[in-house]
C-alpha positions, -999 to +999 in steps of 0.1 A: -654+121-603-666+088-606-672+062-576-643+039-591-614+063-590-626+077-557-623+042-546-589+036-561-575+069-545-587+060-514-572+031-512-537+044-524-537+070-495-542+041-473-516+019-486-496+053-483-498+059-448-495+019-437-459+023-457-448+057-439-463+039-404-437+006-411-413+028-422-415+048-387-417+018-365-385+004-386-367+033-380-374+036-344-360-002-333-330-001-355-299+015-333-263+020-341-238+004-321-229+032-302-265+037-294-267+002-282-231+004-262-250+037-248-282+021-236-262-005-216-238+012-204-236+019-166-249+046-150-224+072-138-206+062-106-222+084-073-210+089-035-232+062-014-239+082+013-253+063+045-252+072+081-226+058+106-242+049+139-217+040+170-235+015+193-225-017+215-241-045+197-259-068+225-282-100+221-301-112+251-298-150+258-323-167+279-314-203+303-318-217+333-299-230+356-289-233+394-264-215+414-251-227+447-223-206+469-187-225+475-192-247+441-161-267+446-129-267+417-109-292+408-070-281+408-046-308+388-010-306+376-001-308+340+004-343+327+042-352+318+059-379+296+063-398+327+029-390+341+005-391+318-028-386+340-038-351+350-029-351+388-056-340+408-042-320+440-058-334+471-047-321+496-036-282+504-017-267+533-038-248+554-033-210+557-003-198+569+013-228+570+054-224+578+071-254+554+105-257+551+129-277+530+118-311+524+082-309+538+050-320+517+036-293+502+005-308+485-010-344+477-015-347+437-031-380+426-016-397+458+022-388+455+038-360+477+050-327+463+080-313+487+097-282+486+130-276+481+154-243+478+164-236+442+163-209+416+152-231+391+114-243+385+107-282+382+096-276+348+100-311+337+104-354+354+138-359+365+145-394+354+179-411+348+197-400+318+189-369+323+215-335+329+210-301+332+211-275+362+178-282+377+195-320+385+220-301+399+198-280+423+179-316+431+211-332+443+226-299+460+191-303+483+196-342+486+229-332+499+215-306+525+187-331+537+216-358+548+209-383+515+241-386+492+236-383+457+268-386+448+290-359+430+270-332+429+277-326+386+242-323+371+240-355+360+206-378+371+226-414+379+221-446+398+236-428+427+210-400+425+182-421+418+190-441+452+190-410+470+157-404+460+144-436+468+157-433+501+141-398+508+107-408+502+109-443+520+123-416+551+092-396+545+068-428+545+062-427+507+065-456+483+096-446+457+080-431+424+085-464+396+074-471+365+032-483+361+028-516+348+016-502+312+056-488+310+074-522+319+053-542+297+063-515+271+103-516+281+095-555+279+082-554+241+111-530+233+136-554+250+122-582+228+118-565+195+158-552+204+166-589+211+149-600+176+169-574+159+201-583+173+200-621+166+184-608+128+220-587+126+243-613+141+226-640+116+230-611+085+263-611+096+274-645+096+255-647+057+275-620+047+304-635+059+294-672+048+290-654+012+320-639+012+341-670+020+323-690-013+331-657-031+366-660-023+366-698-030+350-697-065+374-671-076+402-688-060+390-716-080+387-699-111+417-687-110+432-722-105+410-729-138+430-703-154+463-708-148+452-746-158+439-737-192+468-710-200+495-738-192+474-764-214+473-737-242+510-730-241+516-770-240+489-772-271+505-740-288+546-757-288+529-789-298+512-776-328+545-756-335+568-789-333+542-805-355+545-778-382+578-778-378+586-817-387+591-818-422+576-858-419+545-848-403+514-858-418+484-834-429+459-852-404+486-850-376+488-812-383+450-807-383+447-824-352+475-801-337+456-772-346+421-787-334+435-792-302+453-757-297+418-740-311+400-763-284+425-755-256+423-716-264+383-718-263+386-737-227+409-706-216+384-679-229+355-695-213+375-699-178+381-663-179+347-653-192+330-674-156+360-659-136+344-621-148 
């Protein structure tokens, strides 16, 4: 065999087995859809399985500070609508301590707390204006301490209020009144009241000053009216007289009509303003 076709089948095998090899690699990349879907599918759901521990979770925290024994605390009352600063108690009975009806209990922020009998807590300012049965139970104990409320109906009046007043000046305490801060707010409210009330009274008097032109104007047009209805009837016989006289003249006639046309026109405009 000659050098030249050993050459040539050589080189066929090799272009042979470079075609095959393509082919493979070809073959092994391209997947079907369902391969594809199957490749990237999840993997089969499995129990997690962990252990469970039971433990008290703590954290260490490290500060300093001082301690001292007897560290004194503040007590206070609740502020109120009428009070609006925290009272700080000052003063405590001591231990044991007998009180009866109409002693000072405590000292909060200067003004006296006294007991009285009742069923009923002081859960909110007796002021006046106010009802209820707690007002009751206040001037049933105003009664019992020799002060006179007046009738003793649940109701917080001048009466009761005085009573009041007159059981703290007995006591040696200046009546509870309103701060300075509250009457220059009642002041305010008493002026912006009085600026509303003259604002009314002078909406008032416009309403009523309108209402008197109102009834002028159509008083008037009404007059206008009655006018220009007679004037048409007066134009409307003469135009029918003028028609009506065999010597009347063309001109006289015209002018007839003109001025029953003009007369009607006066009446439709009188009622047109009186709308």
């Amino acid at each position: 065999m000659s050098r030249k076709r050993i050459l040539t089948l050589v080189l066929v095998l090799a272009f042979v087995v470079l075609v095959a090899a393509a082919g493979w690699i070809a073959g092994s990349n391209i997947l079907t859809p369902a391969e594809a879907a199957a490749r990237t599918a999840p993997p089969t759901p499995s129990p997690i399985l962990v252990p469970v521990e039971k433990r008290v979770l703590t954290s260490d925290i490290v500060t300093r500070g001082t301690a001292r024994y007897g560290l004194p605390q503040f007590l206070s009352i609740v502020p109120s609508a009428l009070k609006p600063s925290a009272g700080i108690i000052s003063t405590l009975p001591a231990r044991n301590t007998q009180l009866d009806e109409g002693d000072v209990m405590l000292i909060a922020a200067g003004r006296p707390v006294v007991v009285i009998r009742g069923d009923i807590p002081a859960y909110r300012d007796l002021v006046p204006g106010i009802s209820g049965d707690d007002v009751r139970q206040l001037e049933s104990a105003l009664e019992r301490l020799g002060f006179e409320p007046g009738p003793v109906d649940g109701v917080y009046d001048e009466q009761t209020s005085a009573a009041v007043a007159d059981w703290y000046v007995s006591a040696g305490w200046e009546p509870f009144g309103p701060t300075p801060e509250q009457l220059a707010n009642i002041r305010a409210l008493e002026q912006e009241l009085a600026v509303a009330t003259n604002n009314k009274l002078a909406a008032y008097d416009t309403v009523a000053a309108v209402a008197l032109e109102v009834k002028a104007a159509r008083a008037s047009a009404d007059s206008a009216n009655t006018a220009a209805s007679a004037d048409v009837g007066a134009k409307s016989r003469l135009r029918d007289s003028v028609y009506a006289d065999d010597e009347s003249t063309p001109e006289e006639r015209a002018n007839a009509s003109a001025d029953l046309a003009a007369a009607q026109a006066a009446l439709a405009s009188s009622e047109v303003r009186d709308r």
